[in-house]
PQR file of N, CA, C, O and H, with PARSE charges and radii, in Angstrom:
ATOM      1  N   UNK A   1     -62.453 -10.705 -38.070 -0.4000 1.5000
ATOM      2  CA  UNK A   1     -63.047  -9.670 -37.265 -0.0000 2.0000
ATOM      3  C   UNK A   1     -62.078  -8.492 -37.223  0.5500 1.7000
ATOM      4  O   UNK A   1     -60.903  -8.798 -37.023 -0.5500 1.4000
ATOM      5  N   UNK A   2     -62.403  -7.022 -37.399 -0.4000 1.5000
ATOM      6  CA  UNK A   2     -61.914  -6.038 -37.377 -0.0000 2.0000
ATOM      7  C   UNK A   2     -62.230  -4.749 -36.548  0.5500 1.7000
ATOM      8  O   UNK A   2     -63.155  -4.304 -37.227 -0.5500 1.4000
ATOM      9  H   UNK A   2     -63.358  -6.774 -37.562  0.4000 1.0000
ATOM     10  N   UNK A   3     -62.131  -4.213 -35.930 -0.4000 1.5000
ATOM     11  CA  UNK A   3     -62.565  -3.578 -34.774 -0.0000 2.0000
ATOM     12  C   UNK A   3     -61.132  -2.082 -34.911  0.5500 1.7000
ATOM     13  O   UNK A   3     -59.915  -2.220 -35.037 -0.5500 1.4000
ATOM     14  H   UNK A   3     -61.380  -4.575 -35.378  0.4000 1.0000
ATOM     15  N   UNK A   4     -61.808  -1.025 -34.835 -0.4000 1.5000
ATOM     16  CA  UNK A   4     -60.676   0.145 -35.172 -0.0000 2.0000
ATOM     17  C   UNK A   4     -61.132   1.355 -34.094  0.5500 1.7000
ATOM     18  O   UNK A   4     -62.314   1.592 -33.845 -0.5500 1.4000
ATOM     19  H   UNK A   4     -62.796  -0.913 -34.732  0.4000 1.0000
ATOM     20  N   UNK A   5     -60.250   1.921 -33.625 -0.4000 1.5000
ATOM     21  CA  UNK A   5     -60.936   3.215 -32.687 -0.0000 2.0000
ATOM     22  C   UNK A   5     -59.794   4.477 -33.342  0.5500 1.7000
ATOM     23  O   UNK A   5     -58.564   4.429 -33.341 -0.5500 1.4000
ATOM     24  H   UNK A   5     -59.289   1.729 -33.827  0.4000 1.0000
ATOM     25  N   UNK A   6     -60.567   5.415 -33.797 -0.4000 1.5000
ATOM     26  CA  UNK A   6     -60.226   6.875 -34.337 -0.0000 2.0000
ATOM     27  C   UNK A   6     -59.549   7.517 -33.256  0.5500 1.7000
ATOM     28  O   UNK A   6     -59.893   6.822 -32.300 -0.5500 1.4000
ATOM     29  H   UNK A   6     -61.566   5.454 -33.798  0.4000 1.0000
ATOM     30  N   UNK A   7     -59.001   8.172 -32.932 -0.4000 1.5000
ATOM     31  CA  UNK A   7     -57.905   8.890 -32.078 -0.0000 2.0000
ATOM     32  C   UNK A   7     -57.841  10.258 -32.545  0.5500 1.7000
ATOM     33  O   UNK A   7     -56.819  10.663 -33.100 -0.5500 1.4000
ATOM     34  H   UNK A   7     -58.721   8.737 -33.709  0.4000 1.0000
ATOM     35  N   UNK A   8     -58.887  11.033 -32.361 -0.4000 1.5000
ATOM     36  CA  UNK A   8     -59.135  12.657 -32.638 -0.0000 2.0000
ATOM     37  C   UNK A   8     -58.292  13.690 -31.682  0.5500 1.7000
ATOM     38  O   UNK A   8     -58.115  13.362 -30.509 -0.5500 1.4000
ATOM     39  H   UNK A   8     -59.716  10.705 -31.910  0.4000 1.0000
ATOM     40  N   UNK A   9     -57.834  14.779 -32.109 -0.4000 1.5000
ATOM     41  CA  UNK A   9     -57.722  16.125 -31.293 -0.0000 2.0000
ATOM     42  C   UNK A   9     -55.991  15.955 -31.216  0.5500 1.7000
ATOM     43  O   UNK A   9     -55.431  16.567 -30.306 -0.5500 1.4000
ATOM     44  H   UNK A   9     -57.978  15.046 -33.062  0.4000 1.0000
ATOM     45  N   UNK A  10     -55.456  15.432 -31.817 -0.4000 1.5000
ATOM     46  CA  UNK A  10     -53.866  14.819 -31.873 -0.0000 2.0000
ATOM     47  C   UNK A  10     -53.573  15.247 -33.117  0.5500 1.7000
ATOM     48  O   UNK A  10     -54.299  15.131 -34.105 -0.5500 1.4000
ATOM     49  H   UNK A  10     -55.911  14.935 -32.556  0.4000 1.0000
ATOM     50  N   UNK A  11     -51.886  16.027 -33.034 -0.4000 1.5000
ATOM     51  CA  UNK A  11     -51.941  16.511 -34.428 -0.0000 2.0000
ATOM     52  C   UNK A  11     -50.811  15.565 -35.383  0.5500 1.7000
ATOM     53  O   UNK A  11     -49.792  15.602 -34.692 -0.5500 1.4000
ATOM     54  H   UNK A  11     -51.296  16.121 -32.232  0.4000 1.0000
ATOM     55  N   UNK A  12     -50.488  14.718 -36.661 -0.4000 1.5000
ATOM     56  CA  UNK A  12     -49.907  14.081 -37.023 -0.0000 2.0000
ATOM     57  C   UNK A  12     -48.490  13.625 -36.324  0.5500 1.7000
ATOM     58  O   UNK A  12     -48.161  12.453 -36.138 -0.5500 1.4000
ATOM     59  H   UNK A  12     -51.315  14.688 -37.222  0.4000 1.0000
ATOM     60  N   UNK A  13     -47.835  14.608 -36.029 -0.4000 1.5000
ATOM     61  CA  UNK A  13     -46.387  14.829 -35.546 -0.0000 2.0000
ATOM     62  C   UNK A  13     -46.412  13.583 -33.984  0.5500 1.7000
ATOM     63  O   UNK A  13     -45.688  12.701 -33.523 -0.5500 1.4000
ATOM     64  H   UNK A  13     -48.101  15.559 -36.181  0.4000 1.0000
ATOM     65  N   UNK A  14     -47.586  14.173 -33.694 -0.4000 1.5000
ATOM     66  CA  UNK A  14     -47.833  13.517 -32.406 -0.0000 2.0000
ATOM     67  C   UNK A  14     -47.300  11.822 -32.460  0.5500 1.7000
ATOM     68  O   UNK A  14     -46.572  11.328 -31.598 -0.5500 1.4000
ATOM     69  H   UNK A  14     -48.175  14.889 -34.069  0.4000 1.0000
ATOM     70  N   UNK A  15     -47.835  11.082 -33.662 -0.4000 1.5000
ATOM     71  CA  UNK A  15     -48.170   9.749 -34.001 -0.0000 2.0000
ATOM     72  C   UNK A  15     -48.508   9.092 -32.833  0.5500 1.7000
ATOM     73  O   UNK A  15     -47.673   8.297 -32.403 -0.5500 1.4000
ATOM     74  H   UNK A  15     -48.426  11.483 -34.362  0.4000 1.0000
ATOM     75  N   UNK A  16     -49.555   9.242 -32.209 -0.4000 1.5000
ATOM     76  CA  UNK A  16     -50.385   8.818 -31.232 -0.0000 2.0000
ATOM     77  C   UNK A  16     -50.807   7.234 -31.789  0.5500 1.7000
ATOM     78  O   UNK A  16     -50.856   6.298 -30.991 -0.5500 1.4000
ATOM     79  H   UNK A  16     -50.234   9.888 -32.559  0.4000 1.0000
ATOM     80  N   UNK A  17     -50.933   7.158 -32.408 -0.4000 1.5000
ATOM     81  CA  UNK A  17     -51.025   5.702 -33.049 -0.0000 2.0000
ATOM     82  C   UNK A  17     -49.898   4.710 -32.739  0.5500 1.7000
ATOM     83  O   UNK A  17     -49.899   3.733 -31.989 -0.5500 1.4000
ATOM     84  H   UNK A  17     -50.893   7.918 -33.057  0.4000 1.0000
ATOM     85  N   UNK A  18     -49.133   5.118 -33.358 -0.4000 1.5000
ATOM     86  CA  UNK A  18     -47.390   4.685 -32.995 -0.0000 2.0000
ATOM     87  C   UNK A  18     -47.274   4.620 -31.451  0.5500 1.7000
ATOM     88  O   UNK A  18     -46.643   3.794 -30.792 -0.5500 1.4000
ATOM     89  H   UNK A  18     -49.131   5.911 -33.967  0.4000 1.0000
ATOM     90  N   UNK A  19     -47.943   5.564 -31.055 -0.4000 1.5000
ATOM     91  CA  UNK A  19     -47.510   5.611 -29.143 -0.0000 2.0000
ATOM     92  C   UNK A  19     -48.508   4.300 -28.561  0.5500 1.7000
ATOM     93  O   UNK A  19     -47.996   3.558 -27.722 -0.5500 1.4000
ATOM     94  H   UNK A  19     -48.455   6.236 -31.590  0.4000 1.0000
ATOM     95  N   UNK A  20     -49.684   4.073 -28.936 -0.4000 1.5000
ATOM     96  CA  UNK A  20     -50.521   3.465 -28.574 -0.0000 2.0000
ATOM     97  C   UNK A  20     -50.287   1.927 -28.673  0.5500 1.7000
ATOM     98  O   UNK A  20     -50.474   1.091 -27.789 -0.5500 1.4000
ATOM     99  H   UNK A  20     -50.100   4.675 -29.617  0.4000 1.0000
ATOM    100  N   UNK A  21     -49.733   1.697 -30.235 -0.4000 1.5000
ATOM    101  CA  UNK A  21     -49.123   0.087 -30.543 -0.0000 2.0000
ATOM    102  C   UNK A  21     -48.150   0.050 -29.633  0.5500 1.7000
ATOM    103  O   UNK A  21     -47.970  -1.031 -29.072 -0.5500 1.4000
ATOM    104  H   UNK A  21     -49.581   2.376 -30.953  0.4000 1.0000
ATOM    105  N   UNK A  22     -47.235   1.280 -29.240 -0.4000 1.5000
ATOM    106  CA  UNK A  22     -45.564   0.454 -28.754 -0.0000 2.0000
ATOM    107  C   UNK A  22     -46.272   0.256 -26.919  0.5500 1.7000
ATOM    108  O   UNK A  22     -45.614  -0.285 -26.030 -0.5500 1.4000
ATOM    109  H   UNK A  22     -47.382   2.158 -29.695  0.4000 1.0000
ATOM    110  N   UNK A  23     -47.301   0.671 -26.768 -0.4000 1.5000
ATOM    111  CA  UNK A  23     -47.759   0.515 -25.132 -0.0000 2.0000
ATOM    112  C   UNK A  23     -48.411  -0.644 -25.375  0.5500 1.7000
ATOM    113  O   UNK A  23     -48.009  -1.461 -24.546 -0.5500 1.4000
ATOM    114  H   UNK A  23     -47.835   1.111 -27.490  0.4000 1.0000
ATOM    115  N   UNK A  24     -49.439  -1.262 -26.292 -0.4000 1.5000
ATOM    116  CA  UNK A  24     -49.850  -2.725 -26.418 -0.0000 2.0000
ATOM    117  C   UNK A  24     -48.575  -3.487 -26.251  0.5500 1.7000
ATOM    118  O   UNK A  24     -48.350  -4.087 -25.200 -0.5500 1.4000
ATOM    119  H   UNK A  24     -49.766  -0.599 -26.965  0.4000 1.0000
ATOM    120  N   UNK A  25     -47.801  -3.484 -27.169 -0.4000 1.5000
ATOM    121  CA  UNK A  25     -46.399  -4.356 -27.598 -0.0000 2.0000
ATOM    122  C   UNK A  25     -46.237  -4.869 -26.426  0.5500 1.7000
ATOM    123  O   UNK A  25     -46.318  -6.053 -26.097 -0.5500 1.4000
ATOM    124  H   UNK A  25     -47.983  -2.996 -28.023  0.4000 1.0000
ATOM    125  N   UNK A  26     -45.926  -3.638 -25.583 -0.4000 1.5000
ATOM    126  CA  UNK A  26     -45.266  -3.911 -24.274 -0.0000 2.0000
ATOM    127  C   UNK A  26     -45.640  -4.236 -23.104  0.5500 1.7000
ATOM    128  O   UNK A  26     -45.011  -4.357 -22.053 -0.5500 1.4000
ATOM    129  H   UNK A  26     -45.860  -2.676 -25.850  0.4000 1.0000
ATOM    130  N   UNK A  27     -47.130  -4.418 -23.465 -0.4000 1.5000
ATOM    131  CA  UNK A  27     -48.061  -5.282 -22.861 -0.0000 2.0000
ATOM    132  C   UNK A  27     -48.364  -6.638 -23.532  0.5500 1.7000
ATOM    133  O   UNK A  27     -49.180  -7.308 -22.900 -0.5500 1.4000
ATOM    134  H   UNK A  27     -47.641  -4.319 -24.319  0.4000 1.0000
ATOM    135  N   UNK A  28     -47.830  -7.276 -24.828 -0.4000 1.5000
ATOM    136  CA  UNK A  28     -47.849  -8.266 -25.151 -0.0000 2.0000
ATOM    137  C   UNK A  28     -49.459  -8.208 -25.716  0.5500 1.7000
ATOM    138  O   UNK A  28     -50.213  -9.173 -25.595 -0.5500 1.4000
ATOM    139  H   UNK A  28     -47.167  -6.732 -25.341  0.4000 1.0000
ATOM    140  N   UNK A  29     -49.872  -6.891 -26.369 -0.4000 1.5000
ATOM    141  CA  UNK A  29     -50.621  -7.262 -26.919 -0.0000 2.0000
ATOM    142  C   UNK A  29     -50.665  -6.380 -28.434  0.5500 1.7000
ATOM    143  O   UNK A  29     -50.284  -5.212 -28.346 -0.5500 1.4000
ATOM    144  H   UNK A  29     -49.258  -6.107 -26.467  0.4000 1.0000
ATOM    145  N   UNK A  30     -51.124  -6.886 -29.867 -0.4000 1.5000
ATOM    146  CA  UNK A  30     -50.811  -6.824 -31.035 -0.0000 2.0000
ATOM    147  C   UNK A  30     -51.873  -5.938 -31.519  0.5500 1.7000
ATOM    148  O   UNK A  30     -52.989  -6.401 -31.752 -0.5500 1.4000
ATOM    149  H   UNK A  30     -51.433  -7.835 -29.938  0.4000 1.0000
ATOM    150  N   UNK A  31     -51.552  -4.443 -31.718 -0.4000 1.5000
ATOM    151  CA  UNK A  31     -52.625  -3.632 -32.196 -0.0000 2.0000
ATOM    152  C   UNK A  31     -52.031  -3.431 -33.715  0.5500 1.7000
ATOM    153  O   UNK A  31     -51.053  -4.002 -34.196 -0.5500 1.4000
ATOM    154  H   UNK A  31     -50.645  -4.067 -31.528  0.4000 1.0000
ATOM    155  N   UNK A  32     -52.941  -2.405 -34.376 -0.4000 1.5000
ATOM    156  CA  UNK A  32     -52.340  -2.177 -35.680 -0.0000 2.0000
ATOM    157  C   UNK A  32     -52.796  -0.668 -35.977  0.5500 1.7000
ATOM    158  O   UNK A  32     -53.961  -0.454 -36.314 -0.5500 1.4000
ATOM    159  H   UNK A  32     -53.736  -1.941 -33.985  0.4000 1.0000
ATOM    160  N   UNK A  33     -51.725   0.539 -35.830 -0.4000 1.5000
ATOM    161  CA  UNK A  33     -51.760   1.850 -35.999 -0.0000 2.0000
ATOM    162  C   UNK A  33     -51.666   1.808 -37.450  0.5500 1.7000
ATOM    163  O   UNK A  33     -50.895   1.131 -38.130 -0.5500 1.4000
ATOM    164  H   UNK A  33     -50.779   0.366 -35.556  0.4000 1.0000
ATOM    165  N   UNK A  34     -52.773   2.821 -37.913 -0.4000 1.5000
ATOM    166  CA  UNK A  34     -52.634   3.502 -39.291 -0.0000 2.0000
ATOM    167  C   UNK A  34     -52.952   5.060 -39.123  0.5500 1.7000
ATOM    168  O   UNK A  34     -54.071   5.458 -38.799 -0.5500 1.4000
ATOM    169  H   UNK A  34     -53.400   3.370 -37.361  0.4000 1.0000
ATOM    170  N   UNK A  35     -51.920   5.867 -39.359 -0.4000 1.5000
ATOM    171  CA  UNK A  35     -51.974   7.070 -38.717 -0.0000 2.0000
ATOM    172  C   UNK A  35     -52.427   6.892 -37.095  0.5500 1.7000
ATOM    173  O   UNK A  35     -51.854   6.273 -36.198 -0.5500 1.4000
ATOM    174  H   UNK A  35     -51.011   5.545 -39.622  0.4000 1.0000
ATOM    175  N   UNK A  36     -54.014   7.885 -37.061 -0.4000 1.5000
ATOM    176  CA  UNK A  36     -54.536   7.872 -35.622 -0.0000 2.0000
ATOM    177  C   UNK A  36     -55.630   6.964 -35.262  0.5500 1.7000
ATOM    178  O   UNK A  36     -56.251   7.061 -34.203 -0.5500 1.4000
ATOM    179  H   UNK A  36     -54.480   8.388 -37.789  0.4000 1.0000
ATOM    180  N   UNK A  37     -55.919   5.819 -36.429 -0.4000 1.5000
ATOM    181  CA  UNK A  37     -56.738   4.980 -36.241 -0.0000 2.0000
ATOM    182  C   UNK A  37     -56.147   3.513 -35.872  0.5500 1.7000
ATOM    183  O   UNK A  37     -55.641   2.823 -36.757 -0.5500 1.4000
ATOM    184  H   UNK A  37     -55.414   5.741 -37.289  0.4000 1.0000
ATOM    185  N   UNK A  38     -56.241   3.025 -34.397 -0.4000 1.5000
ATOM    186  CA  UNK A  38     -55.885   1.774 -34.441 -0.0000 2.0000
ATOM    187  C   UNK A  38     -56.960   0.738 -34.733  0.5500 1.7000
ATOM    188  O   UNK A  38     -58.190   0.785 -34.757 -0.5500 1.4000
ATOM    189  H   UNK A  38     -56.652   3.586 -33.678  0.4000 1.0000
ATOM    190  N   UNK A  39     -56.011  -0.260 -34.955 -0.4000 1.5000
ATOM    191  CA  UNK A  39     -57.209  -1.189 -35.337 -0.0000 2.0000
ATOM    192  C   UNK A  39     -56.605  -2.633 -34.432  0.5500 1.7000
ATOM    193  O   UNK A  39     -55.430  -2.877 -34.159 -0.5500 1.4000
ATOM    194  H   UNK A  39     -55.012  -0.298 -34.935  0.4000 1.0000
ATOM    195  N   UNK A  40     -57.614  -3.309 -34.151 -0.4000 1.5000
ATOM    196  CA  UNK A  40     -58.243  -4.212 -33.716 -0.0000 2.0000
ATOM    197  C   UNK A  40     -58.398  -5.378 -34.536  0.5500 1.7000
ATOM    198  O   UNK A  40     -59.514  -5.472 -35.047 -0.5500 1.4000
ATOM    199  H   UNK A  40     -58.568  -3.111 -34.373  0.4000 1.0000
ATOM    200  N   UNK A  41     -57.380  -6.519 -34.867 -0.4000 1.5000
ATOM    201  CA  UNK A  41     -57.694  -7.433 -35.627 -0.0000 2.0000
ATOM    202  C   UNK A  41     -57.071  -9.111 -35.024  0.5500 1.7000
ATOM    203  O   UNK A  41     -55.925  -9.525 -35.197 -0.5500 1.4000
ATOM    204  H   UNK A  41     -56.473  -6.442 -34.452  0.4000 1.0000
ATOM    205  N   UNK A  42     -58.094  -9.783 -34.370 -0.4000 1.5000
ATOM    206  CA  UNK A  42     -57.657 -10.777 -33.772 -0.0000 2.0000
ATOM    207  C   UNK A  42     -58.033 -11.923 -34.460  0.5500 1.7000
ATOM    208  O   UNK A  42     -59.070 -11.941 -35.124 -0.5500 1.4000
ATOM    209  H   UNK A  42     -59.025  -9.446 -34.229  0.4000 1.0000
ATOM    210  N   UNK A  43     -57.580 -12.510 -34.404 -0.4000 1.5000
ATOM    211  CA  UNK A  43     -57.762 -14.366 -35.005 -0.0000 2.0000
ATOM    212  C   UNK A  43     -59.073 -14.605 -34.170  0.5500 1.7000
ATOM    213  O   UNK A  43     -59.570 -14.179 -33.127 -0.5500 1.4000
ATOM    214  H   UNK A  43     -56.738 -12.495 -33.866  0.4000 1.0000
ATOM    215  N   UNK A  44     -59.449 -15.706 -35.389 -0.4000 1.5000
ATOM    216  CA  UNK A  44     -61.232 -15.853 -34.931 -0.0000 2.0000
ATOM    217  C   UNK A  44     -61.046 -16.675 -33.911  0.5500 1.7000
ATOM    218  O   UNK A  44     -62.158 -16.924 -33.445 -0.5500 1.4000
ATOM    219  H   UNK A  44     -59.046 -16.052 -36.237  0.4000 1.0000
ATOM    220  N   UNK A  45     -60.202 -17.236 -33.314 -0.4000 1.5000
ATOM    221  CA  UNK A  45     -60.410 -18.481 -32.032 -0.0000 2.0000
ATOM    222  C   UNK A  45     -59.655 -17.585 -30.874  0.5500 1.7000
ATOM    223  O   UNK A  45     -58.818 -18.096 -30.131 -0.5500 1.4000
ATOM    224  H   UNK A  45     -59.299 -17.034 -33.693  0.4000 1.0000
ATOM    225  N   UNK A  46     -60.039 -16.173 -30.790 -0.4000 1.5000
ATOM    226  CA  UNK A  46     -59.575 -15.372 -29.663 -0.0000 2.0000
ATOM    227  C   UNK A  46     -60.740 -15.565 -28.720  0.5500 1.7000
ATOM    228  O   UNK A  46     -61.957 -15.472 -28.886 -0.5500 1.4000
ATOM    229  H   UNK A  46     -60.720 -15.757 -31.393  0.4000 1.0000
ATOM    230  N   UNK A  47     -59.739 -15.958 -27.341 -0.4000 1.5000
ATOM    231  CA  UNK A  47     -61.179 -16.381 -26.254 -0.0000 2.0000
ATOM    232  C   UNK A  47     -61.446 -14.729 -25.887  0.5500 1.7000
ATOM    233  O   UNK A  47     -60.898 -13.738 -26.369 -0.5500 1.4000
ATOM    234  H   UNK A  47     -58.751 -16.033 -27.207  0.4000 1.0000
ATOM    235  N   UNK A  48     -62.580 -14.841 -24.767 -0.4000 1.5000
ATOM    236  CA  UNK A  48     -63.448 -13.764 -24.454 -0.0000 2.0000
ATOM    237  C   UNK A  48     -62.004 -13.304 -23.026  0.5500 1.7000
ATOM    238  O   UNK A  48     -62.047 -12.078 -22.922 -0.5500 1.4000
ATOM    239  H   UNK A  48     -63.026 -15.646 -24.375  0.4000 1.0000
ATOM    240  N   UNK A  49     -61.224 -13.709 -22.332 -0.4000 1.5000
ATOM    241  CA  UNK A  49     -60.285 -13.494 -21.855 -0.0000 2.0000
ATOM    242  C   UNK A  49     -59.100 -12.848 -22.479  0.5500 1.7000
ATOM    243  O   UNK A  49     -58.546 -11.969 -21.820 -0.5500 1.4000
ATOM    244  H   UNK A  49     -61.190 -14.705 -22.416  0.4000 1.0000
ATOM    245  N   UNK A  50     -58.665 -13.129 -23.562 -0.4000 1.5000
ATOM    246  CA  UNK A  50     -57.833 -12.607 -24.466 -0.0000 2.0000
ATOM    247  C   UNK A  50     -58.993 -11.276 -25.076  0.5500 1.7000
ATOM    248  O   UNK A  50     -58.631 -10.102 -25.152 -0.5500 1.4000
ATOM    249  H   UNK A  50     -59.116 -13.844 -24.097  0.4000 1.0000
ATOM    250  N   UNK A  51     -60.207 -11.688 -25.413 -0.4000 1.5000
ATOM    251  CA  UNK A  51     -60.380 -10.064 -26.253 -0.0000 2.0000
ATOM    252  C   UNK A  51     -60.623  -8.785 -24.805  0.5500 1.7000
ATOM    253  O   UNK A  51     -60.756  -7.570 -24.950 -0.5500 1.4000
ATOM    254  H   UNK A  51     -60.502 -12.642 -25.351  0.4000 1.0000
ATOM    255  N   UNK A  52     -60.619  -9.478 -23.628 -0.4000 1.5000
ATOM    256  CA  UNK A  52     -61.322  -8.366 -22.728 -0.0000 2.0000
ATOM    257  C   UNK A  52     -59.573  -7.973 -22.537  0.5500 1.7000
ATOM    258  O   UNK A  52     -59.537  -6.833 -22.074 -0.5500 1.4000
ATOM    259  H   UNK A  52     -60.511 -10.465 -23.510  0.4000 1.0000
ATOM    260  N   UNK A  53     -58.532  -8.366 -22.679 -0.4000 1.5000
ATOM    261  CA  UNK A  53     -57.381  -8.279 -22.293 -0.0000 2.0000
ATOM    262  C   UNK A  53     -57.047  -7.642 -23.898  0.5500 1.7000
ATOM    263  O   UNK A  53     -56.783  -6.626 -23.256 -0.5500 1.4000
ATOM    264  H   UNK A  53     -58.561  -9.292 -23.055  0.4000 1.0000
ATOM    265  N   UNK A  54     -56.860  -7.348 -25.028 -0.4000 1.5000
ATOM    266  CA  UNK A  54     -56.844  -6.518 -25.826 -0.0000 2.0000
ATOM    267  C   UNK A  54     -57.529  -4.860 -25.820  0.5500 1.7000
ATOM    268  O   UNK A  54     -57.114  -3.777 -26.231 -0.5500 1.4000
ATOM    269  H   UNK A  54     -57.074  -8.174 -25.550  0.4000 1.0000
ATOM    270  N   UNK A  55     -58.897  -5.360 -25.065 -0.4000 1.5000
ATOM    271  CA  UNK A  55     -59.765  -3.969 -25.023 -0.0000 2.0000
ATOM    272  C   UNK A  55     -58.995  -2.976 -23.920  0.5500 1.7000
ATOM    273  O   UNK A  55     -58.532  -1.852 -24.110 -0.5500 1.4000
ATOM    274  H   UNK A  55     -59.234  -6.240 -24.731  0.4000 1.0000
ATOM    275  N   UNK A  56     -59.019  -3.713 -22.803 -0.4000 1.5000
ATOM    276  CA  UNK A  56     -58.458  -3.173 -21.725 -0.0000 2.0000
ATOM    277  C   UNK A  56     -56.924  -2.541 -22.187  0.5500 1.7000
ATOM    278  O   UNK A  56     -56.681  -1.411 -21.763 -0.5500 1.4000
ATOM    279  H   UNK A  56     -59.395  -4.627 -22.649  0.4000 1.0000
ATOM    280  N   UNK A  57     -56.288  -2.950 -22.702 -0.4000 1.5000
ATOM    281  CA  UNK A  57     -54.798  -2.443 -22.961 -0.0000 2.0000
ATOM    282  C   UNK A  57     -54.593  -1.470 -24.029  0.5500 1.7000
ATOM    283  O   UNK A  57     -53.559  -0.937 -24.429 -0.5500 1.4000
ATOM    284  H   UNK A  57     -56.486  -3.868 -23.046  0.4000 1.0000
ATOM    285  N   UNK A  58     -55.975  -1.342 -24.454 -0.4000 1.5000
ATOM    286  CA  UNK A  58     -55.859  -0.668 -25.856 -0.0000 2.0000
ATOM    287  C   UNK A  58     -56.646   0.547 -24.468  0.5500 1.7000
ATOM    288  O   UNK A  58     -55.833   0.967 -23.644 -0.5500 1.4000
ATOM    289  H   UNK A  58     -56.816  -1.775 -24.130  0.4000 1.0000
ATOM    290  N   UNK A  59     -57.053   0.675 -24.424 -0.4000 1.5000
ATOM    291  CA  UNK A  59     -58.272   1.406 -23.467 -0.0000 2.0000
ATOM    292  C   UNK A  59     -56.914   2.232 -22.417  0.5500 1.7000
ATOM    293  O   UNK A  59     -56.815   3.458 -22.465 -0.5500 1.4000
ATOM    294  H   UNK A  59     -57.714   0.335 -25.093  0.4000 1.0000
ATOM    295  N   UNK A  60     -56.034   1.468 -21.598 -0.4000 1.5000
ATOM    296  CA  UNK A  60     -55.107   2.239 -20.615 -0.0000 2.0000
ATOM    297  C   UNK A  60     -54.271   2.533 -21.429  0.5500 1.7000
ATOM    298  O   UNK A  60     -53.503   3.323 -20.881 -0.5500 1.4000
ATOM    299  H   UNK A  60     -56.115   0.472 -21.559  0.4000 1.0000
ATOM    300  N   UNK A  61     -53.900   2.300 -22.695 -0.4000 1.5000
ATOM    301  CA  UNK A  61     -52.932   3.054 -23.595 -0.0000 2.0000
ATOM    302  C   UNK A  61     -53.143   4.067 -24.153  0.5500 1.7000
ATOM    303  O   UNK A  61     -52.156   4.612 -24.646 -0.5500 1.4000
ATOM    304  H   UNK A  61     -54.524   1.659 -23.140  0.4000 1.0000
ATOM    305  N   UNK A  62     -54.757   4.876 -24.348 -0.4000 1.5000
ATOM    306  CA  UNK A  62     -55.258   5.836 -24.737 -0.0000 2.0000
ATOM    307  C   UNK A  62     -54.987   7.023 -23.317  0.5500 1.7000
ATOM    308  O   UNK A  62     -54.478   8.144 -23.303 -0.5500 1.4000
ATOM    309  H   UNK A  62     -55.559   4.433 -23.947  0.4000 1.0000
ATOM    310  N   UNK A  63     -55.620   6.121 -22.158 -0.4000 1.5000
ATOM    311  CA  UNK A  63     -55.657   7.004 -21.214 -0.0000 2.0000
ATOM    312  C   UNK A  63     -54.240   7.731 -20.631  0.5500 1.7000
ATOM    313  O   UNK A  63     -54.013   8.914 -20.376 -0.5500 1.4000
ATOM    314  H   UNK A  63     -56.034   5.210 -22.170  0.4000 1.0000
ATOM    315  N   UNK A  64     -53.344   6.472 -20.521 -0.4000 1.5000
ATOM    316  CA  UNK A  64     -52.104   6.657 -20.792 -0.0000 2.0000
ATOM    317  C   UNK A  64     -51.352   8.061 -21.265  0.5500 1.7000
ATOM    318  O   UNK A  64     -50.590   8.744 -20.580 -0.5500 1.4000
ATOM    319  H   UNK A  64     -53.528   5.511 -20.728  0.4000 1.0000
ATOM    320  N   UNK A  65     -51.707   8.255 -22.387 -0.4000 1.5000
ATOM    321  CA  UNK A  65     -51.153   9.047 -23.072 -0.0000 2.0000
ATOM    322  C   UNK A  65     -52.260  10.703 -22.995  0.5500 1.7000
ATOM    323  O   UNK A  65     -51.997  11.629 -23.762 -0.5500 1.4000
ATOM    324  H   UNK A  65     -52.327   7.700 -22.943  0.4000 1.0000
ATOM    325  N   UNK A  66     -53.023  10.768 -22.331 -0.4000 1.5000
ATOM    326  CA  UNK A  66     -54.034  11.956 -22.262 -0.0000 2.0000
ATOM    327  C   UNK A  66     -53.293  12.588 -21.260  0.5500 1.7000
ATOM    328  O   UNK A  66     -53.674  13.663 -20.795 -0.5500 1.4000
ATOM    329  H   UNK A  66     -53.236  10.016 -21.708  0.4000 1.0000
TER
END
């Protein structure tokens, strides 16, 4: 399963991507920045507790940074 969210209106230098993984990290949770697109890639036996706890951290790491 692969799941990616685009990160528009940010200009390269920014690496908003980079900012976004090191705020998962440090929430103990494993994103994957390519440029401004993170992605979303969990092992198929991720419970519905663990993915609402990926969304959510990926979600206050965007807001985070606005």
């Amino acid at each position: 399963m692969i799941c990616a969210i685009e990160l528009k209106g940010y200009k390269p230098e920014d690496r908003i991507g980079l900012k976004v993984y090191q705020y998962g990290l440090d929430k103990g949770v494993l994103l994957r920045p390519l440029g401004h697109v993170v992605y979303f890639m969990p092992p198929y036996i991720i419970t519905l507790d663990e993915c609402d706890k990926m969304i959510d951290t990926a979600y206050d790491a965007v807001k985070s940074l606005l």
